[in-house]
Structure formats: structure tokens, C-alpha cells
C-alpha positions as CSV (number, residue, x, y, z in Angstrom):
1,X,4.3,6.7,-96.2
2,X,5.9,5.0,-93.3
3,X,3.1,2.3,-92.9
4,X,4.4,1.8,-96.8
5,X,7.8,1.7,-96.2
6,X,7.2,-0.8,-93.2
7,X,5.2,-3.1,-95.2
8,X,7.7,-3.3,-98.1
9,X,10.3,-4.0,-95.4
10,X,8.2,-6.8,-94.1
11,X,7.6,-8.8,-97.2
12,X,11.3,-9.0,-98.0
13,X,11.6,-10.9,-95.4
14,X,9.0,-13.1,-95.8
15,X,9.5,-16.4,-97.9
16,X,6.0,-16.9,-100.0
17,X,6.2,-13.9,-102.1
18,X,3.4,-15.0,-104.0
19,X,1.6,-14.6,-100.8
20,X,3.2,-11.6,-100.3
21,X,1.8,-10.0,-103.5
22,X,-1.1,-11.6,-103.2
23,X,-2.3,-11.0,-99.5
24,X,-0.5,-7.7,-99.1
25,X,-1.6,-6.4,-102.3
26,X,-4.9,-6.2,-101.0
27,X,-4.2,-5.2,-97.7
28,X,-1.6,-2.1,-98.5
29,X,-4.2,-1.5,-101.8
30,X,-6.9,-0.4,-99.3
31,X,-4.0,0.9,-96.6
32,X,-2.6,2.7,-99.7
33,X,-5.5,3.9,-100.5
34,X,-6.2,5.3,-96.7
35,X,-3.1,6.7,-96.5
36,X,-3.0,8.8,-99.7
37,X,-6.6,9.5,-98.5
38,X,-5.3,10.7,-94.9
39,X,-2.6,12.9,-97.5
40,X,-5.5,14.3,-99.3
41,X,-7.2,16.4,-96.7
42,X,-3.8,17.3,-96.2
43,X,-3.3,18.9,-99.2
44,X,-6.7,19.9,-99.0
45,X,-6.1,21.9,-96.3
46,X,-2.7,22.9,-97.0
47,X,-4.3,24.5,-99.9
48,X,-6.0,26.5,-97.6
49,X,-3.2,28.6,-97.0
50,X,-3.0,29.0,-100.9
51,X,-5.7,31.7,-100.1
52,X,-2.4,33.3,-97.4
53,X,-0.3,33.5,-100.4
54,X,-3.5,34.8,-102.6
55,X,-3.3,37.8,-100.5
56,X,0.3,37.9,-100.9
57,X,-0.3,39.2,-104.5
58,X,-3.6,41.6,-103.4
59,X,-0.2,43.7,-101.5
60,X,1.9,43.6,-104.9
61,X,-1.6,44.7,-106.9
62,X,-1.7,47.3,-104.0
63,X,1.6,48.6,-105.0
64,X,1.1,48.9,-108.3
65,X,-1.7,51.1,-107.2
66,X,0.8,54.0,-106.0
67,X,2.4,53.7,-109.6
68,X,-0.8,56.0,-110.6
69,X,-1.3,58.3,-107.8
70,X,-4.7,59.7,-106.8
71,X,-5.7,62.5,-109.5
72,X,-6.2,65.4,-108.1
73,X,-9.5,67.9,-108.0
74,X,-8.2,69.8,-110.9
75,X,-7.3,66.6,-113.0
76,X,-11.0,65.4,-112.1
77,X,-12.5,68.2,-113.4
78,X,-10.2,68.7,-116.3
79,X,-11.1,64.8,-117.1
80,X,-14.6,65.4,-117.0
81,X,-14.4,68.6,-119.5
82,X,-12.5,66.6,-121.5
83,X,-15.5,63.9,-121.9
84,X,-17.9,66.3,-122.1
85,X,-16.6,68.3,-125.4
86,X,-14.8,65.1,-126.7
87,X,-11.0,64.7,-126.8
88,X,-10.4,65.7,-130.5
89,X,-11.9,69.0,-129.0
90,X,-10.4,69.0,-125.8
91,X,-6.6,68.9,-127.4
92,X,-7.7,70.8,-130.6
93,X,-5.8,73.9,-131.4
94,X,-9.0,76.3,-131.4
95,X,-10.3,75.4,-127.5
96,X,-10.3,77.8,-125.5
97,X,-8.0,79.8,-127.7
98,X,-5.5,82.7,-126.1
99,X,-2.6,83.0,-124.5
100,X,-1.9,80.1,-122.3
101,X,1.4,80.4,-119.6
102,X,2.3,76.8,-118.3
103,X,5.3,77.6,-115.6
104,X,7.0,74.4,-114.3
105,X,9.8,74.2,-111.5
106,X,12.2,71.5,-110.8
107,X,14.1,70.0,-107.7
108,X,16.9,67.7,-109.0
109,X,18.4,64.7,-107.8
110,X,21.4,65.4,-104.8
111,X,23.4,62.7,-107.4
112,X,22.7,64.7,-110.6
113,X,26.0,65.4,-112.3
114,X,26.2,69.0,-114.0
115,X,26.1,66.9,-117.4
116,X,23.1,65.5,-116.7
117,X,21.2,68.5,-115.7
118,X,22.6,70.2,-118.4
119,X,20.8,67.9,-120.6
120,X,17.6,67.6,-118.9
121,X,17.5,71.9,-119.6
122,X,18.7,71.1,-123.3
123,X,15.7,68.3,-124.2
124,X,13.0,70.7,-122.0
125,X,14.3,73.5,-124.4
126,X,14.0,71.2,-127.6
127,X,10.6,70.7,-127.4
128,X,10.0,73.9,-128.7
129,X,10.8,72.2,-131.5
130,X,9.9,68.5,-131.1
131,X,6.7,69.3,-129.7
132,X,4.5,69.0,-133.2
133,X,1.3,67.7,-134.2
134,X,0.5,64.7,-136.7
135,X,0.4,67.4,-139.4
136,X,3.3,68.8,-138.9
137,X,2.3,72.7,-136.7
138,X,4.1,74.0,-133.9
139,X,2.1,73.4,-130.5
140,X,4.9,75.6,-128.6
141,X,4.4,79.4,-128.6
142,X,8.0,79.6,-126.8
143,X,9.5,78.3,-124.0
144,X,12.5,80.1,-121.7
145,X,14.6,78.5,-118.6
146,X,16.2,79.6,-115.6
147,X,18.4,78.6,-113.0
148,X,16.9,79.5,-109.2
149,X,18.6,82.5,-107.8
150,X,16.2,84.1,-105.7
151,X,17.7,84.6,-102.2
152,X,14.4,85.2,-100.4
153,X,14.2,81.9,-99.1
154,X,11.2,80.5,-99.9
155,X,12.1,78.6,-103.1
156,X,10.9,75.0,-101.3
157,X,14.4,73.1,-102.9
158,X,13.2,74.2,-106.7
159,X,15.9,74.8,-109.0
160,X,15.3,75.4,-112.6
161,X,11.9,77.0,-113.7
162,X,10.4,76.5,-117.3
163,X,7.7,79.1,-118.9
164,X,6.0,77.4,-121.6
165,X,3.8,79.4,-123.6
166,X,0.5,78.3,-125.5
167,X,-1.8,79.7,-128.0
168,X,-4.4,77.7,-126.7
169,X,-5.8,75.6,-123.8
170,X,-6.0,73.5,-126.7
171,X,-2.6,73.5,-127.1
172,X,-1.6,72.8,-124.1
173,X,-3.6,69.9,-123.0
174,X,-2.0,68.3,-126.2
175,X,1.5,69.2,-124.9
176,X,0.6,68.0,-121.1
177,X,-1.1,64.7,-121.8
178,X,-1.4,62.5,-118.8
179,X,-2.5,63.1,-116.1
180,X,-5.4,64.8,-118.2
181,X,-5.3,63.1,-121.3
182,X,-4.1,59.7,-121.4
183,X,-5.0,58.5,-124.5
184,X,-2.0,58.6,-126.6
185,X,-3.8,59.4,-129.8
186,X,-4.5,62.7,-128.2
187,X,-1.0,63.9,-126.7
188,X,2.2,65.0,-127.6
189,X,4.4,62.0,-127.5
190,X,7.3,64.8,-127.6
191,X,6.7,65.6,-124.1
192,X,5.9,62.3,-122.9
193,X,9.1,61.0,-124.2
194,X,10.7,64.0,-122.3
195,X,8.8,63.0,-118.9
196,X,10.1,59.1,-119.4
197,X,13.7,60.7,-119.7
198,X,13.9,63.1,-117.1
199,X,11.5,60.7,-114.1
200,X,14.7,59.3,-112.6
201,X,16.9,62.8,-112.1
202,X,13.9,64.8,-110.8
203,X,12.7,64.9,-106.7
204,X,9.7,67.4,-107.0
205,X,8.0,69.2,-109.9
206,X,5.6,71.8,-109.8
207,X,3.4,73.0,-112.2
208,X,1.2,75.9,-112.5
209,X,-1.0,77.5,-115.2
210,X,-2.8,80.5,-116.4
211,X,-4.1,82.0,-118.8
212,X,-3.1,85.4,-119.8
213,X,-6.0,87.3,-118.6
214,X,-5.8,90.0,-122.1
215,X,-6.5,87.1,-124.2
216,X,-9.2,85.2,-122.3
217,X,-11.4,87.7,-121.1
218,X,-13.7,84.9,-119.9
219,X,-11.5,84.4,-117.0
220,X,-12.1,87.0,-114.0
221,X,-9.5,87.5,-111.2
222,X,-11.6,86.7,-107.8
223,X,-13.2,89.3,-106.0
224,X,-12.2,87.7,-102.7
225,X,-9.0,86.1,-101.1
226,X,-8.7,83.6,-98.8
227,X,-10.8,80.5,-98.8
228,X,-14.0,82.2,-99.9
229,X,-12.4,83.0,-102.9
230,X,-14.7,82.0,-105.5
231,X,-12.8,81.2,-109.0
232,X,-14.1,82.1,-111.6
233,X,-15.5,79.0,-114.2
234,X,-14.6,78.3,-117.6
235,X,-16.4,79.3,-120.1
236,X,-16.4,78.3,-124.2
């Protein structure tokens, strides 16, 4: 570019400007043609770094990946049941029928006014309610609520604790959803619009389930405790 700016410097001075374009148009043709060519691997290779900024977006795709965290052993294996008897199956009302107990803890937000907690409790309660199927039946047994005020010191930062009850497994893997389900043909879109609202004023929630041993005698307590505890498989 400056052997171009030179050269239209120099004709200017110059008094046969037919000359000028004549002679010079050939000679800065080819030069112009060199020096775009000199340019090009330039380009060339400063599109080798376009691969640097390639890998730029392989970091943001990696942190999408957190967005879904690693299911768990118990998700996996739910998962798999789930494609094993079919998902109509899985989330039917009659699998696995029996009392089902679905307990879940929460640790709230240090900014969480009492308003808003309030009405976290007050939409968890609803969907005893809410939570229906597309014909119109209950999926909710019951479900009761509790403020933490245990003083043995071992509560981990939990403060409210939900008991959800179920009639069936059935029943509850159409109230939980995802992780397990994630089709939403298949779950309660109750709950998930519950889990969307309540995400930003929750730190930590725990879950825990089990079924009430009197009305699913397939389920055995273990004979052992410890890590060889064997658990005892699902059966039906």
C-alpha cells in the first residue's frame, strides 16, 4: 500500500500523464497485483488465528455444558428403566403402585425477603392442586411444610422441608420430571413451572425418596449397613 501511495505521488508530478497511465498502469498492475498478493498470505495466515478464536467458542460451548450437570447413578438408572418399560409406563399412574414419600429440603438465598419465601412455601403448597394430569386427576396424595427448628445441629443450612406424598412411583416420576424424564409430554408442567420460579431464591435442595415399605412389599430394608449394604432391586 505504500509502494501505491508512492507511485500515485510520483505521477502527479510527472508531466506526460498519458505516459503516466500508460507505462505505470502496467507496471503498478503487476506491482498491484504483487502487493495484494504479498496481502493475501497475510490474510491467509491471519486467518490462522481464526482457528484461536474457534476455540474461543469450544470454552462458551464448555460452559453451557455445566448448565446440565452430570446425572447422577440414580438418574442413570432411573433413565434406563424408564426406556426399558416406555415412558407412557414409566409416568403412568398404575407403575409401581403404593405409597410413595418424596421429602425435599431447602436452603434459601441470605437476600431472600420474608415475602419472598413466603411465597415460594405458598406455590410448593399449590401444587397439591396444580399438579394434574392432561385428563384432569390429582397426581398429589398430599403435601405438608415446615420451617427447620431442630436444634441438634446437623441441619447442613436447610430450612424448610416439603413431604410430598404419592400413590405411585408412577405418580411421582410424572410430578419430578427432569432430571428423569425430560420429555415434556411426560411431566408435570406444574412442577416445572414451580422449579423455573423458585431456581433463583434457592442455594441447595435436597431430595430424598421412599417408598412406604406397607404398600410396596417388593422393597426389603437391607440386611447389612455400611458399604456392603446391598439394596434391595425393584421389582414390577
Amino acid at each position: 500500500m505504500a509502494g501505491t501511495a508512492w507511485a500515485e505521488d510520483a505521477p502527479a508530478p510527472q508531466v506526460p500523464a498519458a505516459a503516466v497511465a500508460s507505462a505505470p498502469a502496467p507496471a503498478s498492475a503487476p506491482a498491484a497485483d504483487t502487493t495484494p498478493a504479498v496481502p493475501a498470505p497475510v490474510p491467509a495466515a491471519a486467518s490462522a488465528p481464526a482457528p484461536v478464536p474457534a476455540t474461543a467458542p469450544a470454552p462458551a460451548a464448555g460452559t453451557q455444558a455445566p448448565a446440565e450437570p452430570p446425572i447422577s447413578d440414580a438418574t442413570r438408572a432411573e433413565r434406563l428403566m424408564a426406556s426399558q418399560v416406555g415412558l407412557l409406563h414409566f409416568t403412568s399412574a398404575n407403575f409401581h403402585r403404593g405409597l410413595v414419600r418424596h421429602i425435599v429440603l431447602f436452603r434459601f438465598v441470605p437476600t431472600i425477603t420474608d415475602a419472598q419465601r413466603a411465597e415460594v412455601v405458598q406455590r410448593f403448597m399449590a401444587l397439591a392442586r396444580t399438579s394434574r394430569r392432561e385428563d384432569g386427576s390429582a397426581v398429589v396424595v398430599s403435601i405438608e411444610t415446615g420451617a427447620q427448628i431442630s436444634g441438634e445441629g446437623v441441619d447442613e443450612g436447610l430450612q424448610q422441608a416439603f413431604v410430598v406424598t404419592f400413590r405411585s412411583e408412577g405418580d411421582r416420576n410424572y410430578y419430578v420430571g427432569r432430571p428423569v424424564v425430560t420429555d415434556p409430554a411426560y411431566f408435570d408442567p406444574a412442577h416445572e413451572a414451580f422449579k423455573k420460579f423458585a431456581a433463583p431464591y434457592i442455594v441447595t435442595t435436597l431430595v430424598f425418596d421412599y417408598a412406604v415399605a406397607a404398600a410396596h412389599p417388593q422393597y426389603r430394608a437391607p440386611v447389612q449397613t455400611g458399604h456392603a449394604a446391598q439394596v434391595p432391586q425393584q421389582q414390577g
